[in-house]
Residue, then its C-alpha position, 0 to 999 in steps of 0.5 A: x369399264x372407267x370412264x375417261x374424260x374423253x370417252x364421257x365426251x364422245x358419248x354425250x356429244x353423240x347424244x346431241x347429235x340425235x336431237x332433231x328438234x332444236x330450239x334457240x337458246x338466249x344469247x349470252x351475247x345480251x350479257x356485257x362481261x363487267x369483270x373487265x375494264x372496259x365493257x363488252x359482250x360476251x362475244x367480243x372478249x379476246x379472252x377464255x371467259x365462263x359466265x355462269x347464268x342465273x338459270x345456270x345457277x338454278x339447275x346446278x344441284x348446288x346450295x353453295x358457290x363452292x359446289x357451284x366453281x366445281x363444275x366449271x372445267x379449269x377451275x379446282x376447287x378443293x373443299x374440306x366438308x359439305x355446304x363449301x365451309x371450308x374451300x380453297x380456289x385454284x383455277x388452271x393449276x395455280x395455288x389458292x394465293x393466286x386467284x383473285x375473287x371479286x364482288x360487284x367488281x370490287x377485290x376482295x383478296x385478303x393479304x394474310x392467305x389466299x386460304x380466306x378467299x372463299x370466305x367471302x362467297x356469297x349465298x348463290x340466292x342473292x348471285x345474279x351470274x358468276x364471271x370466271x376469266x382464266x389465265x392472267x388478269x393482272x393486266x385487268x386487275x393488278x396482282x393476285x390476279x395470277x392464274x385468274x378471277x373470279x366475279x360474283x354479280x349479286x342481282x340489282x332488282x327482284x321486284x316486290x317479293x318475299x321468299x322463303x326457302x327451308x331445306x333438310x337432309x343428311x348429317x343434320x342439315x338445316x338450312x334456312x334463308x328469307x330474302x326480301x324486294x322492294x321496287x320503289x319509284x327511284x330505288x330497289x333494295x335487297x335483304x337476304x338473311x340466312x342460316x346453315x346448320x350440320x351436326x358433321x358428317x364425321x366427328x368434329x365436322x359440324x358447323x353453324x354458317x350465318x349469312x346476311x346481305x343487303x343491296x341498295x340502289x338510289x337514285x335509280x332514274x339519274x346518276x345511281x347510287x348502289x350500295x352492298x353490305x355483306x357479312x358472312x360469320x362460319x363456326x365448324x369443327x376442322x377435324x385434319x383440315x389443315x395438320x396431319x390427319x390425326x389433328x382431329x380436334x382443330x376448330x376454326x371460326x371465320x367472319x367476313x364482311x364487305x360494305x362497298x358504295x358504288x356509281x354509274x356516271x356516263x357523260x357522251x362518250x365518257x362513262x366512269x364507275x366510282x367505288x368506295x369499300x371496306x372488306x374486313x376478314x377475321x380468323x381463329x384457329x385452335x389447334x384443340x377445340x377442348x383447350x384452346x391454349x395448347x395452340x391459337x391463331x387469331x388474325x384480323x385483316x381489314x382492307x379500306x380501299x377507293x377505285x374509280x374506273x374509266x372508259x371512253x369511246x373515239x373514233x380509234x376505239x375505247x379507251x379504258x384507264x383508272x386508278x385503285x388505291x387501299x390500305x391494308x391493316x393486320x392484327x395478329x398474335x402470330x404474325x404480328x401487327x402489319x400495314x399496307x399501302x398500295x396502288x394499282x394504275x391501268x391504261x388500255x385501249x381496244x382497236x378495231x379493223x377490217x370492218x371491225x372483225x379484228x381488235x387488238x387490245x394493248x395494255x399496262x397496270x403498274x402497281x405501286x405497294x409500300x413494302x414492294x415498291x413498283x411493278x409493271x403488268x403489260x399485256x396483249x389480246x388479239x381477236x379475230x371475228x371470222x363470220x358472226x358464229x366463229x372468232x379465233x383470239x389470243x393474249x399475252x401477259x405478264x403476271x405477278x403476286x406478291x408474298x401474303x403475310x403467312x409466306x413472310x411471317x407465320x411461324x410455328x413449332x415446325x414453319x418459318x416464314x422469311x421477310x425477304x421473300x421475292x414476289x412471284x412472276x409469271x408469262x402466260x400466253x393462250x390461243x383459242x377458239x369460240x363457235x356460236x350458232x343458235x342452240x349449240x357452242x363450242x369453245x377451245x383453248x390452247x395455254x402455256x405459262x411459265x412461272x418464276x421465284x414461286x414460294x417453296x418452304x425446303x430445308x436441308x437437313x431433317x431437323x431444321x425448320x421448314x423456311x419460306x424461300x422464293x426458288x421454286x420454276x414451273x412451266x404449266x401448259x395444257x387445252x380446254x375444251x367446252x361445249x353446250x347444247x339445247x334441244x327440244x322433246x315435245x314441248x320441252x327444253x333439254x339441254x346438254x353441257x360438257x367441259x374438259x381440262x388437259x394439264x401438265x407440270x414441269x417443276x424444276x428440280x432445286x438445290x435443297x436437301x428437303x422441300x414442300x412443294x408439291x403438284x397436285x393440280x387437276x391433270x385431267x379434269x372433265x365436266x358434265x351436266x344434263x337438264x332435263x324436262x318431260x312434265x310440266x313444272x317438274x325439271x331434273x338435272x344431273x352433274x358429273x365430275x371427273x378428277x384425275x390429279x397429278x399425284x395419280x388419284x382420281x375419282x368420279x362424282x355423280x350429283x343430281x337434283x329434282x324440282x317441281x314448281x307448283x305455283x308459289x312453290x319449288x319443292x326440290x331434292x338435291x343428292x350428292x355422290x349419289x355412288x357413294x365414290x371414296x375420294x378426298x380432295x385436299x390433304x386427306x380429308x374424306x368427302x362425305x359419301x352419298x347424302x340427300x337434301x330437301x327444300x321448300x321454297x315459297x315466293x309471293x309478290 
């Protein structure tokens, strides 16, 4: 029998309902959401938020965040290999050029591709959560914030440690990691410094990934001082990444790096957040590995940028406002030498009533870009808090994204792009529903967006070329539906988490003869994990992955992961599609069937 994603849930939730012996979980209330301007708990957000926790992160079966995004409902995606290499980042049927990922609050989007966000993804050891908003966040951010954001939190203390961390398993795999604390008087640091390795789960699919961060804090007793430096380098063997796939000899090298300086000042009712930063992104393509000139990209975008974010608490509210302005350089043998200038403005303010059990959160970003000129981004959230368990909310917002430098200049035997390209638009809405109590959630989310002037590359006879053109209309609506569950056997935690996503396109036809567009969103998406504890110190977990996409494919992956903690050390076994189910994710490219991952870890303070 195939199991749908309705069916999956009823059997899970059936199982929490036999447990008789509950325990209270920690409230995710304690975590202040900062991927939002102003700050707030978890609960008061009027908007469809995913914190993925560090004790999330630790039952996950994941080494990477690629792996790690999989497993949230809503968010698709698409990887081309083992170990997130290479992966694309979709959230709620929108294209990987319109989710925005940040690092500590600071964007790190790159104006040639949104194909390079997931280059700039950290090592989950350094991640203290992970911050998904769904739906518009221009509002919150500017643009590119299209169908949603992605914060990465890296941690701000881990004491006086060292941990050392070695893993191997199928098609090569050799990971290495060692991650270094130090807790001084007045300031903490973080090291962290790591090496994956595969020979390739099929031909041309090896690659070599090199990763090293540091994290600073001064002045940690007064006014801190916070300083990350990150820089990711990845080689691999892209056999049909990206061309058809008899392109088998395609070879990509990537580096990516961040150095960003930030502060925390709070003065009575005022706090401002100061943040300095330069994201640097490198890409190299060739065509055929053997003889790099038949066909090479070389791109390189740098990105210098100051932003300073503001809130102040009144009588009528909080207040937040702020200003972020960047300058963009790129240098390509593709699509030529390119600069930048932009700024992004923004005002809110959250009111409270009824005993502060409604808020109601207007806001505008306007932002300014040198070859787009002024934008606007108005948008609405309204949240009504019924008793301390239940909150209904909604929002409205209106959202853009401008063209990258590919949709404006790449060219190739085949492509064109167009100068003359519009910027994308789009008006969202959402209403939703969260229930909290104890050891049980349940969250519900009811979205609708209409989206104009979308990128499409047509053409109208067969021999012409492929030219970028903003023509494509598409009204994309759906629900989500989350729940979570703890419970306890014997002396032991259990818990249960499920997820699921309803999606429906509607593009609208147009005119020319031949067009590139396609909808392959994830049309039924369905999640699920089950952690699990009968011993001391041994924990399982098992993760299960429904996809249906609009193009009628689905498939089903199951992964799973054993730990067992003996003092100083984790010792873990990671198995991936332990079914060995055929499937691909991205144009045509075969996932790897069944493969296993050992690991060692030792940490001493």
């Amino acid at each position: 029998m195939k199991l749908t994603p309705l069916f999956l849930f009823l059997a899970v939730f059936s199982i929490t309902t036999q447990a008789q012996e509950l325990e209270k979980e920690q409230q995710l209330d304690s975590v202040v959401i900062t991927s939002t301007r102003i700050d707030l708990p978890f609960s008061k957000n009027s908007r469809t938020i995913t914190v993925i926790t560090q004790e999330d992160i630790k039952k996950s079966a994941t080494t990477n965040v690629a792996d790690l995004l999989q497993q949230v409902a809503g968010v698709d995606v698409r990887r081309r290999g083992t170990a997130g290499m290479q992966a694309d980042l979709y959230i709620r049927g929108g294209g990987f050029d319109q989710t925005l990922l940040l690092i500590d609050g600071i964007k790190v989007e790159d104006a040639q591709t949104g194909h390079h966000t997931m280059n700039m993804a950290l090592p989950i050891e350094v991640i203290e959560r992970v911050e998904i908003i769904k739906g518009p966040a221009a509002r919150i951010f500017g643009q590119n914030a299209f169908t949603g954001a992605v914060n990465i939190v890296t941690k701000k203390n881990i004491g006086n440690s060292v941990s050392l961390n070695a893993q191997a398993g199928s098609y090569g795999q050799l990971h290495g990691s060692v991650m270094v604390g130090s807790q001084l008087e007045n300031s903490s640091h973080i090291v962290q410094v790591s090496r994956n390795t595969s020979d390739g789960y099929r031909h041309n699919t090896d690659y070599d990934n090199q990763n090293y961060f540091i994290k600073s804090s001064f002045n940690t007793n007064k006014t801190p001082i916070n300083l990350i430096a990150s820089f990711q380098e990845r080689k691999f063997g892209a056999n049909g990444f990206y061309a058809s796939p008899s392109a088998i000899n395609q070879y990509e090298e990537t580096q990516a790096s961040l150095i960003g300086i930030s502060s925390e000042i709070k003065k009575d009712k005022l706090t401002l957040k100061p943040k300095l930063y330069w994201k640097r992104n490198q890409d190299m393509y060739v065509f055929v590995r053997q003889d790099p000139s038949i066909y090479r990209n070389l791109h390189q975008t740098n990105k210098v940028g100051a932003s300073i974010d503001a809130s102040y608490r009144s009588n009528i509210g909080i207040t937040g406002f702020g200003i972020d302005v960047a300058k963009v350089y790129l240098s390509s043998n593709n699509l030529g030498s390119r600069n930048r200038f932009m700024t992004t403005m923004f005002l809110e303010h959250r009111f409270t009533f009824i005993d502060d059990k409604l808020d109601i959160t207007p806001g505008v970003a306007v932002n300014y870009f040198s070859d787009f000129k002024f934008h606007a981004f108005p948008g609405l959230d309204v949240g009504y808090t019924l008793n301390d368990e239940l909150k209904i909310y909604g929002n409205i917002g209106y959202t853009y994204r401008i063209p990258t430098y590919t949709d404006l200049f790449y060219s190739d035997p085949t492509t064109l792009g167009n100068e003359n390209l519009d910027p994308e638009e789009a008006i969202a809405e959402e209403l939703g529903i969260k229930f909290h109590t104890g050891n049980f959630s349940l969250s519900f989310a009811a979205f609708n967006r209409d989206s104009k002037k979308l990128i499409d590359f047509v053409k109208e006879n067969e021999t012409d070329l492929w030219q970028a053109t903003s023509i494509r209309d598409l009204n994309t609506k759906g629900i989500e539906f989350n729940a979570a569950y703890g419970f306890k056997l014997g002396a032991f935690k259990q818990n249960i988490r499920t997820g699921y996503t309803f999606l429906e396109d509607d593009l609208k036809a147009v005119s020319s003869n031949f067009s590139r567009y396609s909808i392959n969103s994830l049309k039924h998406h369905a999640t699920a994990s089950l952690q699990t504890q009968f011993i001391k110190n041994l924990s399982q977990n098992i993760i299960y992955k429904y996809a249906e996409r609009t193009s009628g494919e689905s498939y089903a992956v199951v992964d799973a992961s054993v730990n067992y903690n003996l003092k100083a050390f984790e010792i873990s076994i990671l198995a991936n599609n332990i079914f060995n189910t055929t499937y691909t994710e991205t144009n045509l490219v075969p996932m790897p069937k069944g493969n296993l991952l050992f690991g060692v870890k030792y940490t001493f303070k």
